[in-house]
C-alpha positions as CSV (number, residue, x, y, z in Angstrom):
1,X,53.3,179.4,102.0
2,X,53.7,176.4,104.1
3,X,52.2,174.2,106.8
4,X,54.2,173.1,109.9
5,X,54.4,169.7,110.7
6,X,57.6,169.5,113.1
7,X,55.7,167.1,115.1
8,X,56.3,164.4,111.9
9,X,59.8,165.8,110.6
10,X,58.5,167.2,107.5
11,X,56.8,170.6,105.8
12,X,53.6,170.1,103.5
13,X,53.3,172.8,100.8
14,X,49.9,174.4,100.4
15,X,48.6,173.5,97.7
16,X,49.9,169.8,97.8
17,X,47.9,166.8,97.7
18,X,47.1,166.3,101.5
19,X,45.5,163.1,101.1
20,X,48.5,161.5,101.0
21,X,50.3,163.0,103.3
22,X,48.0,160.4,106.5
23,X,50.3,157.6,104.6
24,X,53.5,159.3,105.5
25,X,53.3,160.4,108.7
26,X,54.7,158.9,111.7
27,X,52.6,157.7,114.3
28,X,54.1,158.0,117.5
29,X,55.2,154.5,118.9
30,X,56.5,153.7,122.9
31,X,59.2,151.1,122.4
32,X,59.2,148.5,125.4
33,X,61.8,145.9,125.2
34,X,61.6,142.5,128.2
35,X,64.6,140.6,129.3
36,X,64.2,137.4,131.0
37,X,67.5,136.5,133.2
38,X,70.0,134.3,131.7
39,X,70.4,130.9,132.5
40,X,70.7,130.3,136.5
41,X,71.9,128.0,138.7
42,X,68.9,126.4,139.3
43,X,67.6,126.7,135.8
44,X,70.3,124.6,135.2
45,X,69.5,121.7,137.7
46,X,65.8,121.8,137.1
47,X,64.7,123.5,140.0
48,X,61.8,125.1,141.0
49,X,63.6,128.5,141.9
50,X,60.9,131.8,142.7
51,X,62.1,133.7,145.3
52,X,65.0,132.2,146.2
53,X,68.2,134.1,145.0
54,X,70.0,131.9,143.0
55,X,72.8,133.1,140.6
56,X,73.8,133.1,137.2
57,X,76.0,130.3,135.6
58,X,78.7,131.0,133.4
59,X,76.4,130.4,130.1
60,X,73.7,132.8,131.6
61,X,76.0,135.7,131.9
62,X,77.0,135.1,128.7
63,X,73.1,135.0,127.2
64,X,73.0,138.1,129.2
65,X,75.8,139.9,127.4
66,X,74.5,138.6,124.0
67,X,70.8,140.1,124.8
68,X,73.1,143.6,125.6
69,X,74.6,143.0,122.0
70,X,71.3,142.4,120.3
71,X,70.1,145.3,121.9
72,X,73.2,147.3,120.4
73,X,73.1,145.7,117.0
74,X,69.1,146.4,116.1
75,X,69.6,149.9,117.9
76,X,67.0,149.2,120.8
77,X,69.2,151.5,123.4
78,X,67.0,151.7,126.6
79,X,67.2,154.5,128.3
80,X,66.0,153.8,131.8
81,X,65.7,149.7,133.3
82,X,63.5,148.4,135.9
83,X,64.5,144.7,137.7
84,X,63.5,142.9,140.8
85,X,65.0,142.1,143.7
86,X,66.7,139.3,142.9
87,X,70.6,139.0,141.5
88,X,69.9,137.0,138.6
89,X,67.9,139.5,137.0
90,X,69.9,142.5,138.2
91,X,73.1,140.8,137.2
92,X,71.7,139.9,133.8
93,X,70.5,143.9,133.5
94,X,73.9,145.1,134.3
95,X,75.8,142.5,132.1
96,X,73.3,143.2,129.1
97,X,73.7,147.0,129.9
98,X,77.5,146.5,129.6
99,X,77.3,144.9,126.5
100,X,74.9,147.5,124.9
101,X,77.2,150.6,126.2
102,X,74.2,151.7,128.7
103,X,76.1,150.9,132.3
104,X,75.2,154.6,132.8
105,X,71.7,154.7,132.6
106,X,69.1,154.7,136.0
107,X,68.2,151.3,137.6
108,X,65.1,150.9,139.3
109,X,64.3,147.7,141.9
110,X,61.0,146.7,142.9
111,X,60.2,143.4,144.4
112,X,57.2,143.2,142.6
113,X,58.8,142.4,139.3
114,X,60.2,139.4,141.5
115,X,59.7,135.8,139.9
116,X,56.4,133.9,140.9
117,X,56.5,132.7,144.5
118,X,56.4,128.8,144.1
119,X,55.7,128.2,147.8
120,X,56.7,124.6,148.7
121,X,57.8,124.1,145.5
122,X,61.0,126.5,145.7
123,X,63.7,124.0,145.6
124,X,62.6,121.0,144.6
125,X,63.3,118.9,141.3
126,X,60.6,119.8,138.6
127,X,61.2,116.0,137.2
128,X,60.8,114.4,140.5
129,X,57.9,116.6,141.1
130,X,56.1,115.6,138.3
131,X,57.2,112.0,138.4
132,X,55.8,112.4,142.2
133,X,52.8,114.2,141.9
134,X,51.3,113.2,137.7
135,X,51.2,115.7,134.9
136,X,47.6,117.1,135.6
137,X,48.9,118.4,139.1
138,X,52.5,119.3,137.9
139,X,51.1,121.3,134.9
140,X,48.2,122.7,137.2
141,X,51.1,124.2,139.8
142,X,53.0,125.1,137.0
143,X,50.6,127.0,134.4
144,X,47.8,127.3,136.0
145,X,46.4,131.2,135.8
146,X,44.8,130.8,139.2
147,X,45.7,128.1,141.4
148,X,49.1,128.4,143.4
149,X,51.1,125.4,144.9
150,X,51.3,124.2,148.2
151,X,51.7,127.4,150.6
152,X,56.0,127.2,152.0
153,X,56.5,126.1,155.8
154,X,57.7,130.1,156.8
155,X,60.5,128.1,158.5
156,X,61.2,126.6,155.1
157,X,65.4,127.4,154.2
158,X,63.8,128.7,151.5
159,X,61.3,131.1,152.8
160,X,61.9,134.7,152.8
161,X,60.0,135.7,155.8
162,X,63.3,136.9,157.2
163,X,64.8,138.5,154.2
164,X,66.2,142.5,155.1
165,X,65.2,143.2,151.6
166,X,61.6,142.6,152.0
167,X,61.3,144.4,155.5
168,X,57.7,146.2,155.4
169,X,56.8,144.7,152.4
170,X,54.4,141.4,151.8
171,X,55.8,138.6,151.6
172,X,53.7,135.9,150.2
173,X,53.9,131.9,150.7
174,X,53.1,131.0,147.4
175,X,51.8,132.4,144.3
176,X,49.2,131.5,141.0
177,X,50.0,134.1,137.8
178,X,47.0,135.8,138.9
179,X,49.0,137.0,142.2
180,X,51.7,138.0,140.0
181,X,49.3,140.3,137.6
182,X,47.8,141.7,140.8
183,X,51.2,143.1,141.9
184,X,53.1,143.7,138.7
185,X,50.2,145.8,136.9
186,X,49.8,148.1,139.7
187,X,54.1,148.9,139.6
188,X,53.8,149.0,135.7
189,X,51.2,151.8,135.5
190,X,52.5,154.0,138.3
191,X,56.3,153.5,137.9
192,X,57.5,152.4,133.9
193,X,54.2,153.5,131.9
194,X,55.0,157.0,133.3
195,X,58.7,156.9,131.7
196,X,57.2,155.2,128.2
197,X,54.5,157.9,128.1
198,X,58.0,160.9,128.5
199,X,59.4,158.7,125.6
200,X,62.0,156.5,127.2
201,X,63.0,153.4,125.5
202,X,62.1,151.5,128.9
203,X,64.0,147.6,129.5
204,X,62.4,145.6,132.3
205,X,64.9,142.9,133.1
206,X,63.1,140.4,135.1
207,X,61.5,136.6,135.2
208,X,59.2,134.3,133.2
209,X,56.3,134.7,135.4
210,X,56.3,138.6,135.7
211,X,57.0,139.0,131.8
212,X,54.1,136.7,131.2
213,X,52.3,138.7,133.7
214,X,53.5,142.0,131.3
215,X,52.9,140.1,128.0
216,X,49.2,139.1,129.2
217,X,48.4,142.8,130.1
218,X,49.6,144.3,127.2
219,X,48.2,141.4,124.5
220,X,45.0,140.9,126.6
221,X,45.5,137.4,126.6
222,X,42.6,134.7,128.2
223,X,43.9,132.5,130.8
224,X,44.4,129.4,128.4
225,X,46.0,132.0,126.0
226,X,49.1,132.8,129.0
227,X,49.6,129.6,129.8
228,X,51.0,128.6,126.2
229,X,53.4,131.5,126.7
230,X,57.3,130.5,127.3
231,X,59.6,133.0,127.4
232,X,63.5,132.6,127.0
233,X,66.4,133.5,128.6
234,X,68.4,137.1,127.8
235,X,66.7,137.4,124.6
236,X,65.0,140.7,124.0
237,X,61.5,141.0,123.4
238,X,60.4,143.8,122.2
239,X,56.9,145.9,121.9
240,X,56.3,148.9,120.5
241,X,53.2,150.5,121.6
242,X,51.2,152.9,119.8
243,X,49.2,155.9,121.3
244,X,46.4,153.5,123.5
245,X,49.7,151.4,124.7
246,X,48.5,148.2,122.5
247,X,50.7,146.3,120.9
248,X,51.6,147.5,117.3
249,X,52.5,143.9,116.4
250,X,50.8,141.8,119.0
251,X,53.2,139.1,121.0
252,X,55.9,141.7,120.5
253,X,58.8,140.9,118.5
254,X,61.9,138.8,119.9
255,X,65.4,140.9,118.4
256,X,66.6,137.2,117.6
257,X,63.5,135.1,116.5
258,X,65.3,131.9,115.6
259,X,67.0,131.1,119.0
260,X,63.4,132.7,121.2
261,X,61.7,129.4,119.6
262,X,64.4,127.2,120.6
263,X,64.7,128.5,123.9
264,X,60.5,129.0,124.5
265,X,60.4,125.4,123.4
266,X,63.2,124.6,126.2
267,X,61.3,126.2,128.6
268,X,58.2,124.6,127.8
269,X,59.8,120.9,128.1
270,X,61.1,121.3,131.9
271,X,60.0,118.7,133.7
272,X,59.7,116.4,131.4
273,X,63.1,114.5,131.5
């Protein structure tokens, strides 16, 4: 006679040793994978960039189709990919999606996996900024959890108090991470941990500041923890998740470490040159 176990892919004879058979089963993981945009315009110039909807140079498309790649050579094949509003990280999502032979799959767009507002900031030189302003208030606008910069003239050129894509929706005037968490987990829970739970391979193709947001409520990370984070451009991230949605390895695991530390390191040295 035998036992059933479909749920694990295997059939235990009666009669076995059982207490092994806990080592050999499969626990059920929800696989997660986050795609910063590749390298845009103003990622290139040293600008602060938030809302503003800048695109991708030549080398981010082509981070963007080498995250698509990874994401076809380790088998991470996502079955279903949230973005924001903005082209650099839909762009990225469809280039990367191309790459990985997954053009076919649903896209969702919400603006609240939009990049951080920076307020005044948007536009301006990050060197000139902190050459203007010191490092303790550069670093404060910059990484701080819960302070926000200076609030954007809603006149500004680069305001989007006027933007047809944000009709109905709030449109803020600067943001801290804090803001960021406040809109993102909310989306998260009712929109993507939905499609994780039916067993989706889910890609979020978005920003630094709302994959930090992600990272922080997934690791559970204090305030001084996020602000060490740096994430890099179009290379995947991934988390599998086990049955409480914590992180089987926590941090995740980038599907090209070597190149995430040189680029996290990149990231963490803007504004210094």
């Amino acid at each position: 006679m035998s036992i059933p176990a479909q749920a694990f892919g295997e059939t235990v004879d009666k009669g076995s040793n059982l207490a092994g058979l806990s080592g050999r089963l499969r626990v059920m993981t929800y696989k997660l994978v986050l795609l910063r945009h590749g390298q845009s315009a103003w990622n290139k110039t040293n600008q602060f960039t938030g809302w503003v909807d800048v695109p991708l140079t030549e080398q981010g498309e082509a981070e963007a189709k080498r995250g698509g790649e990874l994401l076809k050579e380790k088998n991470v094949l996502p079955d279903i990919v949230f973005t924001s509003l903005l082209r650099r990280a839909i762009n990225t999502a469809n280039i990367a999606l191309d790459a990985a032979d997954r053009l076919w799959i649903p896209v969702q767009r919400d603006w609240r996996l939009n990049e951080r507002h920076y307020g005044a900031l948007q536009g301006k030189n990050k060197t000139e900024i902190r050459q203007e302003y010191g490092d303790e208030k550069f670093m404060l606008w910059r990484r701080s959890y819960a302070t926000p910069p200076p609030e954007i003239d809603p006149n500004d050129q680069y305001a989007q108090n006027h933007d047809p894509r944000y009709a109905g929706d709030p449109v803020p005037e600067a943001e801290c991470l804090a803001n960021v968490v406040e809109r993102v987990k909310p989306y998260f829970e009712s929109a993507i941990e939905p499609e994780l739970r039916a067993g989706k391979t889910v890609l979020i193709a978005a920003h630094g500041n709302s994959l930090r947001a992600i990272v922080k409520m997934l690791d559970n990370l204090s305030e001084d923890e996020i602000a060490k984070v740096n994430i890099p451009t179009a290379i995947p991230l991934l988390y599998e998740l086990d049955e409480n949605f914590k992180p089987v390895k926590p941090r995740g695991e980038y599907l090209d470490p070597e190149a995430a530390a040189a680029g996290a390191a990149a990231v963490a040295a803007q504004g210094q040159k």
